[in-house]
C-alpha positions, 0 to 999 in steps of 0.5 A: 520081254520077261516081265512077269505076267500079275500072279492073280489074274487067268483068262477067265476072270468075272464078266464085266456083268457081275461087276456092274450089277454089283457096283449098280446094287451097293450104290443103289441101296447106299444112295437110297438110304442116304437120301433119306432125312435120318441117313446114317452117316456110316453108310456115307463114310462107306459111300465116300469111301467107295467114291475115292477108291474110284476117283484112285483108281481112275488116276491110277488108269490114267497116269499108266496111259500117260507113262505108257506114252512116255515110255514108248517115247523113250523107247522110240527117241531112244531108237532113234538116237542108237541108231543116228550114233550107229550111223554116224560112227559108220561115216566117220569110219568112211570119212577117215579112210577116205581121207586117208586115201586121198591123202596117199594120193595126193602123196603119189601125184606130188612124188610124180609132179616133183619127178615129171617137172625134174625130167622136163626141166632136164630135158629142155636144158639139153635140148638147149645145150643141144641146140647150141652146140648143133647152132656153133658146130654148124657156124663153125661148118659154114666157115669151114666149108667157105674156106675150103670152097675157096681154097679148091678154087684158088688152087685150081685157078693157081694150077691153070695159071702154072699150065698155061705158063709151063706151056709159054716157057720163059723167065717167070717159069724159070723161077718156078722151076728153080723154087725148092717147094710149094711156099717158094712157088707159091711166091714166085707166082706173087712175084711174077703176079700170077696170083694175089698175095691174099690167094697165096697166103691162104694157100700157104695156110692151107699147106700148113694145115695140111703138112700139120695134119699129115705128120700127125697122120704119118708114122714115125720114120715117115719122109718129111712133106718138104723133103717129098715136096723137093724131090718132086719137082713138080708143082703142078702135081702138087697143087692137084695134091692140095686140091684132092685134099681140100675136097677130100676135107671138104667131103668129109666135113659136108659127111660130118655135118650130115650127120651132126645134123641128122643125130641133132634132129634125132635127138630133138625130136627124142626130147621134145616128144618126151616133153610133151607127153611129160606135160600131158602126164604133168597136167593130167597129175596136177588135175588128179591133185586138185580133184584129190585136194577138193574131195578131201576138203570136202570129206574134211569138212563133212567129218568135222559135221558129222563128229559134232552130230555124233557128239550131240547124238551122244549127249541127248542118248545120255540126257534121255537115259537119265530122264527115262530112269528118272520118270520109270522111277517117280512112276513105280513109286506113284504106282507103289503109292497108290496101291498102299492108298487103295489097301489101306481104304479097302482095309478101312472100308471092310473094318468099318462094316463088319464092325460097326453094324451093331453100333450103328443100330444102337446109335442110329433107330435099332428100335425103328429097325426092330419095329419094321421088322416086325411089323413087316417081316412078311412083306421084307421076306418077300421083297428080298426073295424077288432080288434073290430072283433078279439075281439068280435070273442074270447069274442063269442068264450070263453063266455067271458062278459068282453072281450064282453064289451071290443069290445063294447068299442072299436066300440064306440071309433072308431066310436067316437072318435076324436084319436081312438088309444088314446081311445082304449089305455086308454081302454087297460090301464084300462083293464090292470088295471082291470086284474093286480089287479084281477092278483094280488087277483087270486095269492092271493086267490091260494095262500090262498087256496094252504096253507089252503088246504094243512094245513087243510090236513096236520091237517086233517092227524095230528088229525087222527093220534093222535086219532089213537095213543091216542086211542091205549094209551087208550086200552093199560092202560085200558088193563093193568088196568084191569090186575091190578085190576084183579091181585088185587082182586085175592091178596084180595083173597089170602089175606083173605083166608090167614087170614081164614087160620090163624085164622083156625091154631090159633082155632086149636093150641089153642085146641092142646095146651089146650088138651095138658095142660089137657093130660100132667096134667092127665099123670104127675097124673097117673105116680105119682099115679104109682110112689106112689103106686110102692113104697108103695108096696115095702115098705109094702112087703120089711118089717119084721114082719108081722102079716099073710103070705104076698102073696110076689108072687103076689106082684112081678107080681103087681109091674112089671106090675107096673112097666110097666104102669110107663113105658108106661106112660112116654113114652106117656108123653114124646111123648105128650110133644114131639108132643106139642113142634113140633106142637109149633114150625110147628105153630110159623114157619107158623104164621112167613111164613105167616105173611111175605107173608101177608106183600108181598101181602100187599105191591102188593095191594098198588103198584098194587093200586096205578098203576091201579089208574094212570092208570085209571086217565090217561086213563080219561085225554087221553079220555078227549084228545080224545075228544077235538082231535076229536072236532077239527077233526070235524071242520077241516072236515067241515071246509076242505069241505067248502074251497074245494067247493070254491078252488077247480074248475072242472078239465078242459081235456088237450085237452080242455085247448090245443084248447082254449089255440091255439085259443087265441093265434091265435087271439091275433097274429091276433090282434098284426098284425093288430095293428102293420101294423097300427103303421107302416102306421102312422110312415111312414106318419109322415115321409113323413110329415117331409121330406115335411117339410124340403123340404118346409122350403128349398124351403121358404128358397132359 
């Protein structure tokens, strides 16, 4: 853009008029001379002389189109290739960052399929060992219950037996009556066959469990159960003994496995609700790996593409440099040539007719010339003042200063000049001289103009439209920055009312354990209270000798009221218990969800983080990239206006051109016309002064 306009060249350079009259004139005058049989080769080493400078010139124009094509080739490939590279590093900056995320993705699914398969694997193993140990407890419940149904049964078979008996009197009662304690009863009875020995001995069974039980129950100090079973006598009250045992056994083992089987059910259904939202999460993150892994493929194989592009992008940038250098060379070299070839022809041509004009009259007729003049300077003053007339005319005619001057000049010499033709050949020749060099910067300066026009549009259009596309880079990434960081602040938010969330279910899990830890605490106290205070009373009121009438009624009320609360209490405790556990587990499940989701969230931060960051550190660069575009733009304009104003000239009309255009051409005619008819004339008196001559040499001669 700052190449120097040519130092001789101005806006009002001579009308292409001037040039062609002049060419036209100098042509005519050589061309007539050179026609005729006696022609002189001067004026054809001049003529040829003229025809190569020509020919040098229009190769010259020729091989300036031909470079100014290829530069702009170079320019545009050029371009092209900048702006593919420009492109390709963009893509594979998103190429790598896209990779880089899946990969971090990938990372995080694989951390929550490894932690979602751990946890369902755990699961199932305890529910399994859950359900096996709920399948033996109620196997072992079955046996339990079997035993003591038939237990209860047997005693009171074995108690209406002993009723009806005691009711008979008789030897068998006797014995009864005579055993120390149950056993011995018991075996009375087998002898008597009252009962079968298999009923006894699950009896005696029974009693042995029950006196085992008891002694353990008992505090130290307590009377033995067979001392107590002695001093009672009674075998009947006895057996009833047995019987509320066995039911108060067999409720509490119904109550046991009540709730076994209700904390089992709890638990199950704990765990295989936890499975299957596990499995739902574990196929939705295995579907989110897969998709990951395509897309990375996909982003993988489309950098390894672009990368190899990029690098041929590079080379073919580097080859066309070498090759554009190359060529601007070889052409300022031509170029550089060519101007040395047409100086040292113009010197040539210029030396030639200033030089050998009195040679030429020696070499070539002087005497002719001498003759003719003579003979017929009347006629050649005329003739030559009519061409100073044509010229004056045009000069008037196309407001032409130098063709003025020129008619000036060619007045003088045909007023003063010894050889007129001679005069006004040299003044042509140097007015060809003069119009061959301003030829010769005319094509130079169109030729500069034509390129720099046409590069400062072609750049002018370049730099607009790399503004435009920068520009909607620009908004796209600040766009989708936006998003991003919209889409950031909206997972810092999730994110902390996650952690309130938490942090809220662990204050509250804390207090649901500690009023558990407090309720179970004041519920094992109570039922142990009833528990002790059941057996007190039984105990008081199953003794023998007491001192006053024990209210025995009341006390069956007390005690199966008791029994109730005991009841009640533990089955508040076991559904306490069974409310502590679920909470337990509903907790460890959510803090598990949540943490996993806190570790996503997490992960979308960074990601999203880091892409809003690039984002934005593009966007400056592309806005830095903007502005320098734009800088340049501004100078192309200013620079495009001045070179506008002085390469680009009025439009002349068609018209207009047409008239001036006849109107030269007629004159020129008009000239050439007169100038040959003079040629002629003088050929023909040199003709006639030869014939005379050889006339006179014969004449000498006889």
């Amino acid at each position: 853009l700052s190449a120097p306009l040519p130092s001789q060249w101005s806006p009002r350079t001579a009308p292409l008029a001037m040039k062609s009259f002049a060419v036209a004139l100098a042509a005519a005058v050589f061309t007539g001379r050179a026609s005729a049989s006696d022609a002189s080769p001067i004026a054809k080493v001049v003529q040829m002389i003229s025809d190569f400078q020509a020919k040098v010139l229009k190769e010259g124009e020729e091989a300036q189109k031909l470079y100014a094509e290829f530069s702009e080739w170079c320019e545009d490939r050029n371009r092209e290739l900048a702006h593919e590279i420009k492109t390709g590093k963009a893509e594979v900056k998103t190429l790598t960052a896209t990779i880089e995320e899946q990969d971090a993705t990938i990372e995080t699914t694989n951390t929550k399929i490894e932690e979602l398969s751990e946890s369902i694997a755990t699961d199932e193993a305890e529910l399994k060992s859950a359900t096996e140990i709920r399948e033996k407890e109620q196997a072992d419940f079955a046996t339990e219950e079997k035993e003591l149904v038939d237990t209860i049964d047997m005693i009171q078979r074995a108690a209406g037996i002993l009723e009806r008996e005691l009711s008979k009197g008789g030897a068998a009662m006797v014995q009864l009556k005579s055993a120390a304690d149950i056993s011995q009863a018991l075996a009375a009875m087998v002898d008597v066959s009252m009962m079968s020995s298999s009923d006894a001995s699950k009896l005696s069974a029974f009693i042995q469990r029950s006196r085992r039980s008891s002694e353990d129950d008992e505090e130290p100090g307590a009377p033995a159960a067979a001392v107590y079973e002695s001093q009672s006598g009674n075998i009947v009250e006895t057996l009833k003994d047995l019987k509320e045992k066995a039911e108060g056994q067999l409720d509490e083992a119904r109550k046991t496995e009540m709730s076994s089987l209700h904390n089992y059910e709890m638990l199950k259904q704990s765990l295989e609700d936890e499975i299957k939202f596990a499995n739902q999460d574990l196929d939705k993150a295995k579907k989110t790996l897969a998709e990951c892994a395509e897309i990375k493929s996909t982003a993988e194989g489309d950098l390894q593409a672009t990368t190899k592009d990029l690098k041929a992008d590079v080379e073919s940038q580097s080859a066309l440099h070498q090759e554009c250098m190359t060529k601007a060379s070889d052409f300022e070299a031509e170029t550089t040539s060519r101007g040395e070839e047409l100086k040292a022809l113009a010197t040539a041509k210029k030396v030639i007719v200033e030089s050998t004009g009195g040679a030429e009259k020696a070499s070539y007729g002087s005497e002719e010339a001498s003759f003719v003049q003579t003979g017929l300077s009347t006629q050649s003053t005329s003739e030559g003042f009519a061409v100073m007339k044509i010229v004056r005319s045009l000069a008037q005619k196309h407001d032409s200063t130098a063709l003025a001057q020129l008619a000036q000049k060619v007045g003088v010499a045909m007023r003063s000049s010894a050889d007129p033709f001679e005069k006004i050949r040299g003044l042509i020749s140097d007015m060809i001289e003069k119009l061959e060099k301003e030829a010769e910067q005319d094509a130079t300066k169109k030729a500069y103009c034509d390129k720099e026009l046409a590069e400062s549009n072609d750049k002018k259009t370049q730099k607009t439209a790399e503004i435009e596309k920068l520009s909607t880079k620009i908004d796209q990434m600040s766009s989708t920055s936006a998003q991003l960081k919209e889409e950031v602040a909206e997972l810092q938010g999730a994110l902390a009312k996650l952690a309130k969330a938490q942090a809220e279910m662990d204050s509250l899990r804390q207090q649901e354990h500690e009023s558990f830890v407090k309720n179970k605490a004041e519920m094992d106290q109570g039922l142990e209270g009833v528990k002790l205070a059941l057996k007190i009373l039984s105990e008081y009121y199953a003794s023998e000798g007491k001192d006053h009438k024990a209210a025995s009624g009341g006390s069956e009320g007390i005690m199966g009221l008791l029994e109730v609360v005991e009841s009640d209490f533990s089955k508040s405790l076991a559904e306490i218990m069974t409310t502590e556990d679920t909470s337990a587990a509903e907790y460890d499940k959510e803090t598990k969800e949540n943490a996993i989701e806190k570790t996503m969230k997490t992960k979308d931060v960074e990601h999203k983080t880091k892409e809003s960051a690039y984002l934005d550190k593009t966007v400056s660069e592309l806005s830095a990239d903007r502005s320098g575009v734009q800088a340049e733009l501004d100078a192309v304009l200013e620079y495009l206006k001045k070179i506008e104003e002085q390469c680009i000239a009025k439009a002349e009309t068609y018209a207009a051109r047409k008239e001036r255009r006849e109107a030269e051409i007629a004159g020129l005619k008009e000239a050439l016309e007169i100038l040959e008819s003079e040629t002629a004339l003088l050929q023909r008196h040199s003709s006639a002064r030869r014939q005379h001559g050889a006339l006179r040499g014969v004449t000498l001669g006889a």
